[in-house]
KOLVEXTOR-429027 format. One record per residue (C-alpha): residue number from 0; y, z, x. Coordinates in nm, 3 decimals. Layout:
BEGIN
[pt NUM, [Y, Z, X]]
...
END
This chain:
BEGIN
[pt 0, [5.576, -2.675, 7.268]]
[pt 1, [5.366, -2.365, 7.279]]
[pt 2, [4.972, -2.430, 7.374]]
[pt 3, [4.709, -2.185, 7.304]]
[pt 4, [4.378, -2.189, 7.497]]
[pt 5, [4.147, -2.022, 7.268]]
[pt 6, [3.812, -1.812, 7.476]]
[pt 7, [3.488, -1.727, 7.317]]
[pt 8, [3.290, -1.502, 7.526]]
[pt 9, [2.998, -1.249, 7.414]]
[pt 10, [2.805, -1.129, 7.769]]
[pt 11, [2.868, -1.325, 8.008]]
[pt 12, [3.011, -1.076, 8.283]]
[pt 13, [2.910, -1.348, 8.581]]
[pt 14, [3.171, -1.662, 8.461]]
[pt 15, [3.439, -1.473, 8.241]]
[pt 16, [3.651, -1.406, 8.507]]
[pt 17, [3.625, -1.737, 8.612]]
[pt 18, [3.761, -1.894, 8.333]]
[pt 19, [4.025, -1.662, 8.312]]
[pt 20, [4.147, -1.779, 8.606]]
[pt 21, [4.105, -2.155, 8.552]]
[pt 22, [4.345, -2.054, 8.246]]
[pt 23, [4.545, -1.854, 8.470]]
[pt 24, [4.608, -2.155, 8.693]]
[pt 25, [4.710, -2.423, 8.483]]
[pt 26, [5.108, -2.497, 8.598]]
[pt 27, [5.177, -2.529, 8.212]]
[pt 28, [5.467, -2.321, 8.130]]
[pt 29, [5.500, -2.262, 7.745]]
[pt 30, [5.104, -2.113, 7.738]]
[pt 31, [4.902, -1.837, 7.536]]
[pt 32, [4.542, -1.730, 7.643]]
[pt 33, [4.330, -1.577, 7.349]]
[pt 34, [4.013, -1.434, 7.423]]
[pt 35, [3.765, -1.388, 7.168]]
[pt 36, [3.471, -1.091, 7.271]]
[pt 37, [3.171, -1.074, 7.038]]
[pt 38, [3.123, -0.695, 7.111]]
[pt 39, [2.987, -0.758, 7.509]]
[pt 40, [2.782, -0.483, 7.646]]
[pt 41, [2.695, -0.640, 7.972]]
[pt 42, [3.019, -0.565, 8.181]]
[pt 43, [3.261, -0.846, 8.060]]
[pt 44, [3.434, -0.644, 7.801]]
[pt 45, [3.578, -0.476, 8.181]]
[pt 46, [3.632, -0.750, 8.318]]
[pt 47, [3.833, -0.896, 8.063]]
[pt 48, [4.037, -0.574, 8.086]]
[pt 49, [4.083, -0.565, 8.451]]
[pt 50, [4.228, -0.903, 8.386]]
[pt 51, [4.450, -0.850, 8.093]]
[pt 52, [4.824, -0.926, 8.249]]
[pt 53, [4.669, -1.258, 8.243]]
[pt 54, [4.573, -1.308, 7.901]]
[pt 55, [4.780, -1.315, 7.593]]
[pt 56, [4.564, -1.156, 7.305]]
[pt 57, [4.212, -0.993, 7.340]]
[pt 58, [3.989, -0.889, 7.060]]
[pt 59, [3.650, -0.771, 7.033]]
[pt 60, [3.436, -0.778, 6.733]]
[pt 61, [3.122, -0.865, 6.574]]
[pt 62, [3.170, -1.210, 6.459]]
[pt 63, [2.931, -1.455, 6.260]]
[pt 64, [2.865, -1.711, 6.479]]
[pt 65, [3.135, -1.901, 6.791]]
[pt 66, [3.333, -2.128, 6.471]]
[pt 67, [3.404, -1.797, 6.329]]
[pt 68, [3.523, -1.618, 6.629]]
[pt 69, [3.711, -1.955, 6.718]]
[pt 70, [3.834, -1.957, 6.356]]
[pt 71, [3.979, -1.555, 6.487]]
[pt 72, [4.136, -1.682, 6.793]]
[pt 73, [4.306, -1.972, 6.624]]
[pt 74, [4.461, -1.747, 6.355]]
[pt 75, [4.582, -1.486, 6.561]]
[pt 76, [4.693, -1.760, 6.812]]
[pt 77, [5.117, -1.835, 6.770]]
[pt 78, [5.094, -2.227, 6.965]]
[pt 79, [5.137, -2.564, 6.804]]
[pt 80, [4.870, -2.703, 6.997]]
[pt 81, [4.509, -2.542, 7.017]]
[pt 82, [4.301, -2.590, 7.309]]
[pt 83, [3.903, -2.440, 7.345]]
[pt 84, [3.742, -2.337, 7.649]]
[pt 85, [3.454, -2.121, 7.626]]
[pt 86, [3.327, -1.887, 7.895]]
[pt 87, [3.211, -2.043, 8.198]]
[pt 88, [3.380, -2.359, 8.128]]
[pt 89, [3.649, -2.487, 8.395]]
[pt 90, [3.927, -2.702, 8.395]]
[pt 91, [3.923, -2.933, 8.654]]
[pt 92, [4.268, -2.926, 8.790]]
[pt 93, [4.586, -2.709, 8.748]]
[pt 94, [4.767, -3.010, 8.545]]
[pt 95, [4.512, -3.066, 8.305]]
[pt 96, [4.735, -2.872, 7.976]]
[pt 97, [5.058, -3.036, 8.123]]
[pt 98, [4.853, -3.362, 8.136]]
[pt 99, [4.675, -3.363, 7.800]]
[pt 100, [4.996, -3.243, 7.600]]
[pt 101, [5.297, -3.485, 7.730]]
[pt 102, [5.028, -3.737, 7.670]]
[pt 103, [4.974, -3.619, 7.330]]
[pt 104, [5.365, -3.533, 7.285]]
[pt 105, [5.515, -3.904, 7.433]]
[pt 106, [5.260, -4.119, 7.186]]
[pt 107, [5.333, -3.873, 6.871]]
[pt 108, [4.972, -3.761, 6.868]]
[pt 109, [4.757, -3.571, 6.617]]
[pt 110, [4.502, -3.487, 6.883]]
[pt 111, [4.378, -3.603, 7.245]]
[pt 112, [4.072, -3.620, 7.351]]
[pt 113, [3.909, -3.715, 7.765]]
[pt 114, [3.639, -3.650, 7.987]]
[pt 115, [3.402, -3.388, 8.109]]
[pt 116, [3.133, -3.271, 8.375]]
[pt 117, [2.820, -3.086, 8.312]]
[pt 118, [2.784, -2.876, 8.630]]
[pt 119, [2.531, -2.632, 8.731]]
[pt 120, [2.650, -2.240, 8.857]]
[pt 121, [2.710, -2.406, 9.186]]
[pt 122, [2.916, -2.639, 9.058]]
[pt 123, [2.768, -2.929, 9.108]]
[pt 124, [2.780, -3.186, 8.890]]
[pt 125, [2.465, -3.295, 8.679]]
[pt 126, [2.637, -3.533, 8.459]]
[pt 127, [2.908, -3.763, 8.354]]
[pt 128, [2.988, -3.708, 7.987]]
[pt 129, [3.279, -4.025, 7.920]]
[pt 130, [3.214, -4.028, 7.578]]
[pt 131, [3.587, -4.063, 7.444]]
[pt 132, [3.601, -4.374, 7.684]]
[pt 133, [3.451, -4.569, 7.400]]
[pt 134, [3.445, -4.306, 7.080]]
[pt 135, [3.542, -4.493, 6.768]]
[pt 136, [3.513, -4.335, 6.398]]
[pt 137, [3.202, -4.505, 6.344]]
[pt 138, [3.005, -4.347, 6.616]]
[pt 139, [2.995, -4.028, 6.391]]
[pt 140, [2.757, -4.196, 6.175]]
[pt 141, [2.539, -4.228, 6.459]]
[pt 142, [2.565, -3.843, 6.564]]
[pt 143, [2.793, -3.897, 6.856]]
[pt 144, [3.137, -3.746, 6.875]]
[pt 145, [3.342, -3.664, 7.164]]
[pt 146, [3.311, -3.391, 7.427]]
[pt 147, [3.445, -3.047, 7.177]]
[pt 148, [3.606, -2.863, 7.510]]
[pt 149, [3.832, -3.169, 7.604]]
[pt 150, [4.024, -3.153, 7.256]]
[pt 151, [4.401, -3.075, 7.200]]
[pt 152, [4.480, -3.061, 6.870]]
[pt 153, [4.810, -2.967, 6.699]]
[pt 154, [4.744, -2.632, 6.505]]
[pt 155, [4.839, -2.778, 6.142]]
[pt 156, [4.547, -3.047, 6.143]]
[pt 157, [4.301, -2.742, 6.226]]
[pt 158, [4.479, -2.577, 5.862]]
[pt 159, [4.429, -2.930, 5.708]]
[pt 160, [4.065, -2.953, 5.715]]
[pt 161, [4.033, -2.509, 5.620]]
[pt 162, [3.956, -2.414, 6.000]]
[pt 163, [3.578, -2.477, 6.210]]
[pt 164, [3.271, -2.446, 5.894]]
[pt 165, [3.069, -2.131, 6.007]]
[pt 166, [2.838, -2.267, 5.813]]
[pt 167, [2.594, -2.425, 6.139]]
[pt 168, [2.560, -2.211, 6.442]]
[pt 169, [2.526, -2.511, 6.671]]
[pt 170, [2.717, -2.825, 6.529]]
[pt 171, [3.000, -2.692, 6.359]]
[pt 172, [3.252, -2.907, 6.629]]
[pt 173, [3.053, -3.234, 6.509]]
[pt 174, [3.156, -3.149, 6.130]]
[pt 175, [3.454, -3.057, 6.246]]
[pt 176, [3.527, -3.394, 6.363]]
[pt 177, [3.384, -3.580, 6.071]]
[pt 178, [3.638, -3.393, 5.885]]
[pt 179, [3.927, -3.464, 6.124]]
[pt 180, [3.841, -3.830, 6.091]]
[pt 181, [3.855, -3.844, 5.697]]
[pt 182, [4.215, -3.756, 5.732]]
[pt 183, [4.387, -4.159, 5.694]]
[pt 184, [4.672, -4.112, 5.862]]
[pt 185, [4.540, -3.914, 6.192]]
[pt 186, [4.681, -4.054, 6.538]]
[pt 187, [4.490, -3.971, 6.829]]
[pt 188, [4.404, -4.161, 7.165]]
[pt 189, [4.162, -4.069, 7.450]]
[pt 190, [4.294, -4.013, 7.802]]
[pt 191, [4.077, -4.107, 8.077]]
[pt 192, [3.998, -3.835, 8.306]]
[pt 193, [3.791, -3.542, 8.354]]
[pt 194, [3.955, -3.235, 8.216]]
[pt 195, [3.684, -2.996, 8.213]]
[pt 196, [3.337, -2.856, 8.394]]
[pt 197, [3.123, -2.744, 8.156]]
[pt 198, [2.892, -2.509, 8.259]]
[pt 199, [2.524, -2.619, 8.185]]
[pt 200, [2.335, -2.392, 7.933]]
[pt 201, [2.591, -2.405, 7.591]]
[pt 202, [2.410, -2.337, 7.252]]
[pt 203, [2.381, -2.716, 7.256]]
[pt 204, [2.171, -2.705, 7.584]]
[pt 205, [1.865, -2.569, 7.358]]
[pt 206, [1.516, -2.684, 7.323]]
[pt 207, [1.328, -2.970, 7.188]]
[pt 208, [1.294, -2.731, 6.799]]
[pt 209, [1.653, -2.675, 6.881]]
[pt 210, [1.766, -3.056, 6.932]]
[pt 211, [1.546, -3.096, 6.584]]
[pt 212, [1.730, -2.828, 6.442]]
[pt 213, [2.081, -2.952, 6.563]]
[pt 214, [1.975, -3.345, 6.449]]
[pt 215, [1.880, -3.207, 6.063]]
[pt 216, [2.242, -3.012, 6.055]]
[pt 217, [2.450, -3.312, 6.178]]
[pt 218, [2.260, -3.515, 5.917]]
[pt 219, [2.363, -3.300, 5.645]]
[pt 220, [2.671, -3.283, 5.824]]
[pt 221, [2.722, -3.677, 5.771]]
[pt 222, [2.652, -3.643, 5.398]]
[pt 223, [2.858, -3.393, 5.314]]
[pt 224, [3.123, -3.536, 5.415]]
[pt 225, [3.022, -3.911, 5.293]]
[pt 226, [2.925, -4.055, 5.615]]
[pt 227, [2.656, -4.317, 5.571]]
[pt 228, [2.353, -4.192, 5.802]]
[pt 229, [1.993, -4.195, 5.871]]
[pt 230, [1.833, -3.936, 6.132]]
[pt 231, [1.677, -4.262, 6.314]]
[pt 232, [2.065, -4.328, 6.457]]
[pt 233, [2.053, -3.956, 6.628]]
[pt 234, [1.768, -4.177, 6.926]]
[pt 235, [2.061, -4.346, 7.002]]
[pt 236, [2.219, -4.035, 7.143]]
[pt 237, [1.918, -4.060, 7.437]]
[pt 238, [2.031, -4.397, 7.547]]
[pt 239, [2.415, -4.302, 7.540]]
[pt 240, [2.261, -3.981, 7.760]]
[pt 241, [2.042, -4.206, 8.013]]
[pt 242, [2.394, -4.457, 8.006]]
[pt 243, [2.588, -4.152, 8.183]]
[pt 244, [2.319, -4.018, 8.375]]
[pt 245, [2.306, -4.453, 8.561]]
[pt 246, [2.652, -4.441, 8.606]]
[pt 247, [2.691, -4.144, 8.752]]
[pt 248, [2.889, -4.145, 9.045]]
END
């Protein structure tokens, strides 16, 4: 089973290479590395280069938003399984494909999902995000869905639902997943343990206008695709956050 790790990256010289590596790492043998440049001009276009007999496919071009240049990677990509992990993002162990994918292979899975941590640029962890610990469909409707980076999902589900909308700069992952979940017959479990350190300071990380922003999209988002919804549920998100913040360890 062929996995492809799929890298969006547009200037971000300081934690490309680092990524690359975590990539590089991972003791899974059948693996493809796909990196995804939106036209850098701050060094990491080089960087990538320097580091190219560890990466599978490079391209650099002006893309529309990240869903479209993840949209690039995944059609250039040749695996049966997809995996994302954007620039800056870690995994958190060397057995975390081999891990996520005989999981996904020995219960005839659609997807997997697990854990993450946010961590700062020293690496230390700021929070706890166990969200597929206790992610059920319904949670959608209530503007939670589970941590984007941890997903591996087999390529022809990702055809299915016509590829990541580039319709929403920030949320396209959470309509993503409302469309993943409309499919009846999808199998998927969650696997608990941390996969992945995200680096703090995503699109998602924004302000208070941008949380606004990002609430208004999902709600459209929900109605779109059918989900029953009111913005009010999005609070709810705050106590899930303060949840992981009490128990974190």
């Amino acid at each position: 089973m062929i996995v492809s790790i799929i890298t969006v990256v547009k200037n971000d010289s300081k934690n490309i290479e680092k990524t690359i590596n975590s990539v590089w790492r991972q003791n899974y043998k059948n693996l493809e590395h796909i990196i995804i440049d939106g036209k850098s001009n701050d060094g990491t276009y080089d960087i990538i280069k320097k580091n190219k007999e560890k990466i599978s496919i490079f391209k650099s071009s002006k893309d529309k938003n990240l869903y479209d240049a993840l949209n690039k990677g995944i059609k250039l990509s040749v695996g049966n399984i997809i995996g994302v992990l954007h620039s800056g993002d870690l995994y958190a162990n060397k057995n975390v494909i081999t891990k996520s994918v005989s999981f996904m292979m020995e219960n005839n899975l659609d997807f997997v999902i697990s854990n993450l941590n946010m961590i700062d640029k020293n690496n230390k962890v700021l929070r706890h995000v166990n969200t597929s610990n206790y992610f059920k469909k319904i949670l959608l409707n209530f503007g939670i869905q589970p941590p984007h980076p941890t997903l591996f999902i087999n390529k022809n589900i990702i055809k299915n639902v016509r590829y990541y909308s580039t319709k929403y700069k920030i949320v396209g992952d959470f309509d993503f997943f409302c469309k993943i979940f409309k499919i009846k017959s999808i199998s998927w479990k969650n696997l608990d343990f941390v996969s992945v350190l995200q680096k703090k300071g995503g699109l998602s990380d924004g302000n208070v206008y941008s949380k606004l922003k990002m609430a208004n999209d999902m709600s459209k988002i929900l109605k779109e695709n059918n989900y029953f919804s009111f913005k009010i549920f999005f609070i709810l998100k705050f106590f899930l956050r303060i949840k992981e913040f009490i128990f974190l360890k």
